[in-house]
PDB file of N, CA, C and O in Angstrom:
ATOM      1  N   UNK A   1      -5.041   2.127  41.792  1.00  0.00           N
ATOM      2  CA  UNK A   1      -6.078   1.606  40.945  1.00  0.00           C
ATOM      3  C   UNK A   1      -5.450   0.657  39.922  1.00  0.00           C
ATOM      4  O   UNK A   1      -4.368   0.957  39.416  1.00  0.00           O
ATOM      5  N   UNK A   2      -5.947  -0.232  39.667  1.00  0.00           N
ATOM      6  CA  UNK A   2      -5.667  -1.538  38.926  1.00  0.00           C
ATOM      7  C   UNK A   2      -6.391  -1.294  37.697  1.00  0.00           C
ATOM      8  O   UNK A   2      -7.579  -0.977  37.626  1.00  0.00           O
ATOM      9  N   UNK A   3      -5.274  -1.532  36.355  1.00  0.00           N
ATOM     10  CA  UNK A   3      -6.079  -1.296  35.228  1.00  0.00           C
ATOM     11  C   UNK A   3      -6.042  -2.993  34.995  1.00  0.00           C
ATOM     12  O   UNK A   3      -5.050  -3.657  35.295  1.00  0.00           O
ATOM     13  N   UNK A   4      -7.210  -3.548  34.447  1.00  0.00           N
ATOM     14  CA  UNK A   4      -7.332  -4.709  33.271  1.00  0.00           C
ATOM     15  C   UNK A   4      -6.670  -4.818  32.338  1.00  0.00           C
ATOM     16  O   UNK A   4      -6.968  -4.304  31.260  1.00  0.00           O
ATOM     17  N   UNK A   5      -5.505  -5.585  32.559  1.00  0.00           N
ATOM     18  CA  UNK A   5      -4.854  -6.042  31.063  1.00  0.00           C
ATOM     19  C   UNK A   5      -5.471  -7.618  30.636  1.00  0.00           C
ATOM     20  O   UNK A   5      -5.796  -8.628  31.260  1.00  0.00           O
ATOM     21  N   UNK A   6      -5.416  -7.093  28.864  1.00  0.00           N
ATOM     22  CA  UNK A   6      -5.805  -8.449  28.055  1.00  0.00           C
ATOM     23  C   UNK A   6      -4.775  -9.135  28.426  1.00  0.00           C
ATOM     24  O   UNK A   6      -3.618  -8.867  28.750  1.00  0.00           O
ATOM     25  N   UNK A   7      -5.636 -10.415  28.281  1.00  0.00           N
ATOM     26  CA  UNK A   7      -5.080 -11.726  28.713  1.00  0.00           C
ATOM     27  C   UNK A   7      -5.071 -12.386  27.312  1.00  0.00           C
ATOM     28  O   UNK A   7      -6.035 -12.530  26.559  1.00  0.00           O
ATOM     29  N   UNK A   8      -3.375 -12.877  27.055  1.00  0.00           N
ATOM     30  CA  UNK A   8      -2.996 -13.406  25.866  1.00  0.00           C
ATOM     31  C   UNK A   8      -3.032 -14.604  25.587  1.00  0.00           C
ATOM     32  O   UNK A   8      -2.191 -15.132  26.315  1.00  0.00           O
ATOM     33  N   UNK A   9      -3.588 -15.488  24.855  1.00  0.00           N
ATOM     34  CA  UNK A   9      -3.430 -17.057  24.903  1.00  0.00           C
ATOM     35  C   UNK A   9      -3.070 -17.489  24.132  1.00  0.00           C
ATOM     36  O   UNK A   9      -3.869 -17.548  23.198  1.00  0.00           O
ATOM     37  N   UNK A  10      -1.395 -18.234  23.825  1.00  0.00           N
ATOM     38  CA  UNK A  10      -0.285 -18.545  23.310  1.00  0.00           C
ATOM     39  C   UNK A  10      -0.683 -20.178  23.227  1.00  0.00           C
ATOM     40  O   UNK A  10      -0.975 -20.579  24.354  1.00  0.00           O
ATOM     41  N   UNK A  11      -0.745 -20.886  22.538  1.00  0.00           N
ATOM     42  CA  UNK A  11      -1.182 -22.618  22.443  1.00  0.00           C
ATOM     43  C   UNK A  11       0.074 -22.835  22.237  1.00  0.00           C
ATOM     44  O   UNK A  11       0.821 -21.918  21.896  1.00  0.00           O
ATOM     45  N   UNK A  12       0.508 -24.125  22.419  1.00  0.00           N
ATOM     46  CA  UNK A  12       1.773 -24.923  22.602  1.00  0.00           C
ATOM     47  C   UNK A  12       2.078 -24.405  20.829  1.00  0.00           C
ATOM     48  O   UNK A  12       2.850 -23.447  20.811  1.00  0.00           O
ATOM     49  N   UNK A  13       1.784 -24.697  19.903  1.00  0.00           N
ATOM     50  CA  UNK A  13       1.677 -25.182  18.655  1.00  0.00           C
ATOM     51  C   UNK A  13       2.137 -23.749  18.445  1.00  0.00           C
ATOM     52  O   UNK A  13       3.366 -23.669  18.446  1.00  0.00           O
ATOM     53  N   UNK A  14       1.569 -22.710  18.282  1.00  0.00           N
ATOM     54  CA  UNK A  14       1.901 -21.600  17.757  1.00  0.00           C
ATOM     55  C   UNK A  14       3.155 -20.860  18.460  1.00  0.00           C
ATOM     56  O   UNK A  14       3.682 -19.907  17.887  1.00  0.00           O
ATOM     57  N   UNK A  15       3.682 -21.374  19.873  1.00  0.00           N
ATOM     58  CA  UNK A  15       5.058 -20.948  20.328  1.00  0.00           C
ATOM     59  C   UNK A  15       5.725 -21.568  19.680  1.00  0.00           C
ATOM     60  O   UNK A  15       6.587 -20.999  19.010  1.00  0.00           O
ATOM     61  N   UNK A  16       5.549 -23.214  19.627  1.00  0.00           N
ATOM     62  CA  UNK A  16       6.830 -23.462  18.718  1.00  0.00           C
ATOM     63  C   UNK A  16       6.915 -23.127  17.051  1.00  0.00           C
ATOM     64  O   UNK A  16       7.914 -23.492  16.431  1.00  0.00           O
ATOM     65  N   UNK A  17       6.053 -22.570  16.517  1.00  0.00           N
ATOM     66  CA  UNK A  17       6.237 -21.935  15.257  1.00  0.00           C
ATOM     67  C   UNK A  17       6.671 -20.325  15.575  1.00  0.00           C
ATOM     68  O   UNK A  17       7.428 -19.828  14.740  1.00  0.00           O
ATOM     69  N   UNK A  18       6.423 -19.813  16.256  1.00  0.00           N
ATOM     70  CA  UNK A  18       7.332 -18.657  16.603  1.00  0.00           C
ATOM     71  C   UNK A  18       8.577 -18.929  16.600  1.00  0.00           C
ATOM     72  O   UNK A  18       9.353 -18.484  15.755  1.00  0.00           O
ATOM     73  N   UNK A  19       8.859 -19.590  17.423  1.00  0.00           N
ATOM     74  CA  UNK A  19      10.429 -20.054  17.884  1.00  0.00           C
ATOM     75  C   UNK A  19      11.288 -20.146  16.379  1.00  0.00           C
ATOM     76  O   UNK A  19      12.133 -19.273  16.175  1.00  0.00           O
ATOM     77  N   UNK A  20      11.081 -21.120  15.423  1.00  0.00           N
ATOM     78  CA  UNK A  20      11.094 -21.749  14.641  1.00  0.00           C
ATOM     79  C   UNK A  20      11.152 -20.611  13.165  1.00  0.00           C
ATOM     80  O   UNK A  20      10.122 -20.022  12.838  1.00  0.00           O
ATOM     81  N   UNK A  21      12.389 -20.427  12.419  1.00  0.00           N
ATOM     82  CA  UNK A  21      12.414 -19.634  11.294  1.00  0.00           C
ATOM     83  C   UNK A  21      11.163 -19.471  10.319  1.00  0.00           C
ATOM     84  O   UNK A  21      10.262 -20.305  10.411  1.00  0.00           O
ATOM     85  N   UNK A  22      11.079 -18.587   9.524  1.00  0.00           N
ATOM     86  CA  UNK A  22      10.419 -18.706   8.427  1.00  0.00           C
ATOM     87  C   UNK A  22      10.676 -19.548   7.502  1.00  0.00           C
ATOM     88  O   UNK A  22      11.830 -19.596   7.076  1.00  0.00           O
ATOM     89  N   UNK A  23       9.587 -20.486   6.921  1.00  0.00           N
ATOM     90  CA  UNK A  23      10.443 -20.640   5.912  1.00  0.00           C
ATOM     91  C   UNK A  23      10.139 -20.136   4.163  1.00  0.00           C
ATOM     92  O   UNK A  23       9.028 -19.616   4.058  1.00  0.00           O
ATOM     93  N   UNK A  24      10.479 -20.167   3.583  1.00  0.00           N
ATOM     94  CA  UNK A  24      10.065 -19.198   2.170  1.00  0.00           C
ATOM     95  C   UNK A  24       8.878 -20.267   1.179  1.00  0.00           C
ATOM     96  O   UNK A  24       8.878 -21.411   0.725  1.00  0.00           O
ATOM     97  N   UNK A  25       8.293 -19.517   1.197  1.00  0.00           N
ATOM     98  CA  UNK A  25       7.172 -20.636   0.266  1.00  0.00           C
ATOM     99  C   UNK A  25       7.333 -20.629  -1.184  1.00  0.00           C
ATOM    100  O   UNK A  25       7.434 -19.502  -1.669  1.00  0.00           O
ATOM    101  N   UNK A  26       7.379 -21.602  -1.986  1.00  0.00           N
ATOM    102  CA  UNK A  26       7.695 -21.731  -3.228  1.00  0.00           C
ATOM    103  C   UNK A  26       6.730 -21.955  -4.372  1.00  0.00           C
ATOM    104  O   UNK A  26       5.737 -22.602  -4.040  1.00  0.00           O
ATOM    105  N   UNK A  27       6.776 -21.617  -5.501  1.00  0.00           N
ATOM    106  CA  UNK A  27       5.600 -21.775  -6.326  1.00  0.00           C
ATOM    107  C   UNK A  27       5.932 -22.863  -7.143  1.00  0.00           C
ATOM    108  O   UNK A  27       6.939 -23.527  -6.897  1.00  0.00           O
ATOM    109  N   UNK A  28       4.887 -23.227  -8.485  1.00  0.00           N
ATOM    110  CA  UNK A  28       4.948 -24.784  -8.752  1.00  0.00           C
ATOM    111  C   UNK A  28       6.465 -24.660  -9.436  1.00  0.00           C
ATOM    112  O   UNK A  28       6.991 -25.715  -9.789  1.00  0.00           O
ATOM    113  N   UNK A  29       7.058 -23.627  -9.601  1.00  0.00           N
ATOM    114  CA  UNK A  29       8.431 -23.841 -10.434  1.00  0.00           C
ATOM    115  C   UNK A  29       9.639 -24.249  -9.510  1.00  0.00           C
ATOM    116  O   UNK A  29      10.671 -24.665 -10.035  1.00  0.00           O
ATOM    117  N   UNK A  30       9.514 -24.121  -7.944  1.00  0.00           N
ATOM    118  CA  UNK A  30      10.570 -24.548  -7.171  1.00  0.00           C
ATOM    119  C   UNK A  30      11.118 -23.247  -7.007  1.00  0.00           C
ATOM    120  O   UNK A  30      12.082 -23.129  -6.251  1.00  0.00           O
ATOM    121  N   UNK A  31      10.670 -22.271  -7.580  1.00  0.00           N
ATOM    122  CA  UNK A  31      11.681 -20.800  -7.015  1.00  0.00           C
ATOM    123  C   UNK A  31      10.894 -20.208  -5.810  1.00  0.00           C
ATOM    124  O   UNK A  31       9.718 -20.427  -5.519  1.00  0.00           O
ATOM    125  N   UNK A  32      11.660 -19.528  -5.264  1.00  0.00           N
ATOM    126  CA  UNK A  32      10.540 -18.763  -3.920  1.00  0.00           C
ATOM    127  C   UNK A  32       9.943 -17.416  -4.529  1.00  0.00           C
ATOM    128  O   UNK A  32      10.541 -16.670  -5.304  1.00  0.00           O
ATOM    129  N   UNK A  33       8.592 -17.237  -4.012  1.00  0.00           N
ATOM    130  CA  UNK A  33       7.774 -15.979  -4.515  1.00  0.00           C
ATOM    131  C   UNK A  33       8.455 -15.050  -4.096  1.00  0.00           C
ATOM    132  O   UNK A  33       9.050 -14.955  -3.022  1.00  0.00           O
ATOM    133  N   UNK A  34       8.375 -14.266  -5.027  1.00  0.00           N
ATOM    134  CA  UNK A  34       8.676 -12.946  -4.894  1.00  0.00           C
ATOM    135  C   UNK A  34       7.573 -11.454  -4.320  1.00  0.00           C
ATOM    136  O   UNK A  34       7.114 -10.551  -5.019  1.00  0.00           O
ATOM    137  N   UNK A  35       7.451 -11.643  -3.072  1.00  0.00           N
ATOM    138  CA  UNK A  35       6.024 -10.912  -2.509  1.00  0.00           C
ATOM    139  C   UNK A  35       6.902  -9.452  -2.898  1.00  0.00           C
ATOM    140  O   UNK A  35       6.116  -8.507  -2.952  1.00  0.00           O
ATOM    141  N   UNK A  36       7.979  -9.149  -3.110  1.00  0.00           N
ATOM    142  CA  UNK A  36       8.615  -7.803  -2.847  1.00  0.00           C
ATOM    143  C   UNK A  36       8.149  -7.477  -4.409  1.00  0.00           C
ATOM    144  O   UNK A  36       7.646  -6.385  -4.675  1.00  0.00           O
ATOM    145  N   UNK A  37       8.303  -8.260  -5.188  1.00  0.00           N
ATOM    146  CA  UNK A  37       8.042  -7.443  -6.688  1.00  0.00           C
ATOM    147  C   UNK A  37       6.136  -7.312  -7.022  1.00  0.00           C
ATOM    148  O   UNK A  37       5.590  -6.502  -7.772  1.00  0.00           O
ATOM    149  N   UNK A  38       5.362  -8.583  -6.038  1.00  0.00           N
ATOM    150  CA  UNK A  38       4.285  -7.495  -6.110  1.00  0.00           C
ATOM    151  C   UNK A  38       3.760  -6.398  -5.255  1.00  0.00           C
ATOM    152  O   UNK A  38       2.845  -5.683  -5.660  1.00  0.00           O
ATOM    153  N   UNK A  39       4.325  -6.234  -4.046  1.00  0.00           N
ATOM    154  CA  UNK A  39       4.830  -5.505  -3.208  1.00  0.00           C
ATOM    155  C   UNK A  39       5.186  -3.732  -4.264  1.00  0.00           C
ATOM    156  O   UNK A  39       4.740  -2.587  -4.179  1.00  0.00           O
ATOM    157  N   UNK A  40       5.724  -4.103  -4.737  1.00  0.00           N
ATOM    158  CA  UNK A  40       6.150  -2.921  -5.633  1.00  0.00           C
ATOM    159  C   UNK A  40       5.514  -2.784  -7.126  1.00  0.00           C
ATOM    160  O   UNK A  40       5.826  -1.636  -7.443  1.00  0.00           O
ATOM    161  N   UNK A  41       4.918  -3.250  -8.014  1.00  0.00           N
ATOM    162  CA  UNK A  41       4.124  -3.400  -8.508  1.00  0.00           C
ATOM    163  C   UNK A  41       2.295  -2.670  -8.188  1.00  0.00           C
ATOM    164  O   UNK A  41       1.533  -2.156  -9.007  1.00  0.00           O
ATOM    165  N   UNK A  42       2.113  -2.896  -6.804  1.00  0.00           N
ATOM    166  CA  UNK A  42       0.550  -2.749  -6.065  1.00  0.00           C
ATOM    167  C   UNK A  42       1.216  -0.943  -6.065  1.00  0.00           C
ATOM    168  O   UNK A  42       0.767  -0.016  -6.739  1.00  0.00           O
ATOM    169  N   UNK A  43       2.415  -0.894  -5.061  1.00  0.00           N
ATOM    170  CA  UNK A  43       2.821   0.396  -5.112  1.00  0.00           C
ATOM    171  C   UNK A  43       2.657   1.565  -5.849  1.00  0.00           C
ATOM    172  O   UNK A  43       1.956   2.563  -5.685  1.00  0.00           O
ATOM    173  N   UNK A  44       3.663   1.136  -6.916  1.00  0.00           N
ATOM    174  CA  UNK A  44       3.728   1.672  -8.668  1.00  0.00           C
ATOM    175  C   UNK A  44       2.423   1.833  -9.021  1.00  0.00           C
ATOM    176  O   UNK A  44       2.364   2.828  -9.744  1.00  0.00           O
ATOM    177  N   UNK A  45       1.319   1.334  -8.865  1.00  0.00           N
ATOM    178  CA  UNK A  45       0.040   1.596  -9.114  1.00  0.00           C
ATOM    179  C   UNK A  45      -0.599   2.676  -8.663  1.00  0.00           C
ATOM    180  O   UNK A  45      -1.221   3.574  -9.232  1.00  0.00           O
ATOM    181  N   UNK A  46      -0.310   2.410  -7.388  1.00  0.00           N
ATOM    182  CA  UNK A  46      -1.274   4.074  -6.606  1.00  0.00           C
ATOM    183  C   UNK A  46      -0.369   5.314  -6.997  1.00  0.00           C
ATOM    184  O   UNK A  46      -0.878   6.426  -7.133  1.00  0.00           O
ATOM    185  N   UNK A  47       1.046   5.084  -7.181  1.00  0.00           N
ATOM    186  CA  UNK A  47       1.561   5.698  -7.380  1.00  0.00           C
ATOM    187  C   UNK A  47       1.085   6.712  -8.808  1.00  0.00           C
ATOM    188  O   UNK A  47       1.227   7.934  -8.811  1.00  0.00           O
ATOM    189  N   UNK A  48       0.677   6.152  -9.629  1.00  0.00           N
ATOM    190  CA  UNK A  48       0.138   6.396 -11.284  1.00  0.00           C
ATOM    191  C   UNK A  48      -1.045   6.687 -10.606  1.00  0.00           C
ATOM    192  O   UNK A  48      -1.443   7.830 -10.382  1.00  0.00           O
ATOM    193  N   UNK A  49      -1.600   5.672 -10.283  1.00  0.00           N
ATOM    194  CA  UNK A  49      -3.253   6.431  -9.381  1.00  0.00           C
ATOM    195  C   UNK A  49      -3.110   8.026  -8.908  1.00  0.00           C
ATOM    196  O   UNK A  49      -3.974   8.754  -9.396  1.00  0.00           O
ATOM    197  N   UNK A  50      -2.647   8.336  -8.487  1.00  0.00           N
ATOM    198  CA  UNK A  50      -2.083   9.632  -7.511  1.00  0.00           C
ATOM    199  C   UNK A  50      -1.720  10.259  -8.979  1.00  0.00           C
ATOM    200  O   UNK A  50      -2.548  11.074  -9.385  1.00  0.00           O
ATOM    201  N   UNK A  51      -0.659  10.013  -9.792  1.00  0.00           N
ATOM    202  CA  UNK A  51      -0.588  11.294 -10.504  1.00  0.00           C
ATOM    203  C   UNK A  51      -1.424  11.675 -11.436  1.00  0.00           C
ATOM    204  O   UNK A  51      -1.433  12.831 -11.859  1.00  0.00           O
ATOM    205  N   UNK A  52      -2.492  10.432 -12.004  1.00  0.00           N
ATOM    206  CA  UNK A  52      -3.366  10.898 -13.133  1.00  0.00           C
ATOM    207  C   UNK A  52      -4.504  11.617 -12.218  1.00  0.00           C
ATOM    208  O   UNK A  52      -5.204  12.387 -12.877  1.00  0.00           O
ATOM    209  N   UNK A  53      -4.732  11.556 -11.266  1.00  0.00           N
ATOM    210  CA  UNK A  53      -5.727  12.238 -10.184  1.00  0.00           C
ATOM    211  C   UNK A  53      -4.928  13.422 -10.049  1.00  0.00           C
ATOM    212  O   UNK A  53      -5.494  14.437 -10.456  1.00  0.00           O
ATOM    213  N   UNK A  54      -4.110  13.531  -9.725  1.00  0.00           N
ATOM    214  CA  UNK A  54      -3.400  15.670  -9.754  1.00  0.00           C
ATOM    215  C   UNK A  54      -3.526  15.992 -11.247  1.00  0.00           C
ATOM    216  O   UNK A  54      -3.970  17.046 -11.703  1.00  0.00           O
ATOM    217  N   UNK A  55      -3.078  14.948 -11.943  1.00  0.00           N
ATOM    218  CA  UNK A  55      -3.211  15.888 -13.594  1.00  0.00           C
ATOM    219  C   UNK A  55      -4.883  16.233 -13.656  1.00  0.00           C
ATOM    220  O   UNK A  55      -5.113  17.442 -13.679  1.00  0.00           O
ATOM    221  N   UNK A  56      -5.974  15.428 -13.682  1.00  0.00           N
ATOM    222  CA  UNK A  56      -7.071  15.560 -13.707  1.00  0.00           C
ATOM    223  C   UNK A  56      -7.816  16.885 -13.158  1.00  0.00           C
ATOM    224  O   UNK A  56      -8.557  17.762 -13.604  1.00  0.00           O
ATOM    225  N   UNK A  57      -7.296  16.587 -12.127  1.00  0.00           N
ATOM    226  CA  UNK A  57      -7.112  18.126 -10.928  1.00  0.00           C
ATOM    227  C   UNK A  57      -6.896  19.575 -11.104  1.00  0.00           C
ATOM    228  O   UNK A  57      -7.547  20.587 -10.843  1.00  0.00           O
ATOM    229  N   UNK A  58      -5.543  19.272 -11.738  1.00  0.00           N
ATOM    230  CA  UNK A  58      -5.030  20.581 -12.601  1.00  0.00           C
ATOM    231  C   UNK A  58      -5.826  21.065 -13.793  1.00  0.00           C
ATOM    232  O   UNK A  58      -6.257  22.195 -14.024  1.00  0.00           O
ATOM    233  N   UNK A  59      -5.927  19.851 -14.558  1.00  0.00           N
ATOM    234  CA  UNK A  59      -6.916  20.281 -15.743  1.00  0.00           C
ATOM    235  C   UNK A  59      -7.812  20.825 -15.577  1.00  0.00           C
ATOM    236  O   UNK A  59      -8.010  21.918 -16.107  1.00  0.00           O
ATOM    237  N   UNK A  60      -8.786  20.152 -14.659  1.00  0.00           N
ATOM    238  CA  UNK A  60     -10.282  20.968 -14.481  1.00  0.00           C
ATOM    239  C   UNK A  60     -10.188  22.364 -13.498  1.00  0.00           C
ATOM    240  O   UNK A  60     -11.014  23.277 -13.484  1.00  0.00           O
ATOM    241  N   UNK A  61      -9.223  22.286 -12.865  1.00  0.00           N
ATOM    242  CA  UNK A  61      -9.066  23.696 -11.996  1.00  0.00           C
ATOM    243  C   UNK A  61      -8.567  24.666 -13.235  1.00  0.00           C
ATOM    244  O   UNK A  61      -9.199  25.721 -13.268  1.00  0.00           O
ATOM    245  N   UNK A  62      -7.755  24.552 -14.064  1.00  0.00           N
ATOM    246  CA  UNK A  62      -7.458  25.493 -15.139  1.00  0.00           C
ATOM    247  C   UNK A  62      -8.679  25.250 -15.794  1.00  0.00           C
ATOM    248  O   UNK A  62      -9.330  26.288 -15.914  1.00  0.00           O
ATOM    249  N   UNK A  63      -9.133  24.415 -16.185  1.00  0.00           N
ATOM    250  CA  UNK A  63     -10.460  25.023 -17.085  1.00  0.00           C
ATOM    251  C   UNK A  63     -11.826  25.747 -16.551  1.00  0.00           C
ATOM    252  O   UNK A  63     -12.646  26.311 -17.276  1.00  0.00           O
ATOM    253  N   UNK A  64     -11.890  25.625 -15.274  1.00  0.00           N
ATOM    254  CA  UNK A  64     -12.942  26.536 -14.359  1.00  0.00           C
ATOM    255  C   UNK A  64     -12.340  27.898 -14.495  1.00  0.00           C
ATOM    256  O   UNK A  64     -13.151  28.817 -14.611  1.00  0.00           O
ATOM    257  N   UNK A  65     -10.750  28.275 -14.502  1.00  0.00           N
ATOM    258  CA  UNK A  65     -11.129  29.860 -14.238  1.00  0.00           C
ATOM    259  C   UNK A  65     -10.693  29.490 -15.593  1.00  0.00           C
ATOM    260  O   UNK A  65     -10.237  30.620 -15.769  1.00  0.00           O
ATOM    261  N   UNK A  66     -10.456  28.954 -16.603  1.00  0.00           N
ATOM    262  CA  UNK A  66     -11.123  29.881 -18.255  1.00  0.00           C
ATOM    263  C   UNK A  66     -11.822  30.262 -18.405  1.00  0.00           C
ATOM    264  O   UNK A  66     -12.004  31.432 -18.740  1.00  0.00           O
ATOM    265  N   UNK A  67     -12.793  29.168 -18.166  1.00  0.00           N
ATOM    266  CA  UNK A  67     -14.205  29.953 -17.767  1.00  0.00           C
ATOM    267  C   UNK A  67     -14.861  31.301 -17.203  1.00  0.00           C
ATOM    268  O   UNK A  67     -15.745  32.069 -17.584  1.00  0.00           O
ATOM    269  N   UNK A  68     -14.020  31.213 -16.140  1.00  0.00           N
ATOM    270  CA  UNK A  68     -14.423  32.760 -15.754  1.00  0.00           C
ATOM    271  C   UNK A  68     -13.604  33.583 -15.921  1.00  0.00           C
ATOM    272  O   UNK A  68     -13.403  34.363 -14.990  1.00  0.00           O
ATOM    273  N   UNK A  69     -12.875  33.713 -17.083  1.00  0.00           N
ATOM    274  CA  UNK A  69     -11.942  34.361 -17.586  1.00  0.00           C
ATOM    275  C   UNK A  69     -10.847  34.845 -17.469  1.00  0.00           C
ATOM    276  O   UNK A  69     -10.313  35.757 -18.100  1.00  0.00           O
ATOM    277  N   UNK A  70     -10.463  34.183 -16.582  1.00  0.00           N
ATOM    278  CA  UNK A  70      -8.939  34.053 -15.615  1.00  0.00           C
ATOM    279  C   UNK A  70      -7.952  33.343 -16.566  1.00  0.00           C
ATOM    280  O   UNK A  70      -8.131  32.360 -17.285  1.00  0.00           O
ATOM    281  N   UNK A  71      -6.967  34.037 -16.392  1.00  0.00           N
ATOM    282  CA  UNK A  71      -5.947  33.011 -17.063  1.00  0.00           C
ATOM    283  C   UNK A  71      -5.256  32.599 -15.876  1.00  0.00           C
ATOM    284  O   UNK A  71      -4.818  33.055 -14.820  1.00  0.00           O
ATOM    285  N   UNK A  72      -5.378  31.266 -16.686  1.00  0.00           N
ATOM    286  CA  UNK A  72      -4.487  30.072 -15.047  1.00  0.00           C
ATOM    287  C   UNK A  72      -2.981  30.203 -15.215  1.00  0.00           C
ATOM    288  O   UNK A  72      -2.492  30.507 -16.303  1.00  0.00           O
ATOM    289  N   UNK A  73      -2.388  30.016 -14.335  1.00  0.00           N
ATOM    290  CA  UNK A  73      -0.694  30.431 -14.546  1.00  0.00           C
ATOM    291  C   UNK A  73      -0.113  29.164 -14.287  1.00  0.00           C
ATOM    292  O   UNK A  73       1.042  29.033 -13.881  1.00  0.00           O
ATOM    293  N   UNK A  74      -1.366  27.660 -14.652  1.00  0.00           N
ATOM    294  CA  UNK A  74      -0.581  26.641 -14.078  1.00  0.00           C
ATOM    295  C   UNK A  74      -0.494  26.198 -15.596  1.00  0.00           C
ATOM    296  O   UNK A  74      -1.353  26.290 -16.473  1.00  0.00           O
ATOM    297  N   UNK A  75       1.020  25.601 -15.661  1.00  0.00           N
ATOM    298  CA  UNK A  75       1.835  25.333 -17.200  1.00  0.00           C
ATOM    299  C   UNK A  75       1.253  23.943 -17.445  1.00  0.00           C
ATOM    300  O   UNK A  75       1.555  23.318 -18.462  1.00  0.00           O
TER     301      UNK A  75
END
């Protein structure tokens, strides 16, 4: 049995930009962007995203069993 494979269509133009290095794109100052520092920056964000969401977490889970008169054992 014969499976259907996609059929890929490669244009002259886009092989020879494959072929062909990257080259680094520059901003109006002549230096090349730095995608890695917002790269890490976007990161560092969720990262803080993520921990004020567990602190939040913790808080209100310790304040539900105050409520019901539990003492929470989380510090």
């Amino acid at each position: 049995m014969q499976h259907n494979r996609p059929v890929r269509i490669v244009k002259r133009d886009q092989r020879a930009r494959a072929e062909q290095p990257p080259q680094a794109t520059t901003n109006e100052g002549g230096a090349p962007k730095s995608s890695e520092r917002e790269l890490k920056a976007v990161v560092a964000g969720w990262v803080r995203a993520h921990r004020e969401q567990a602190e939040q977490y913790r808080r209100a889970a310790a304040g539900l069993l105050r409520d019901r008169g539990l003492r929470p054992s989380i510090a």
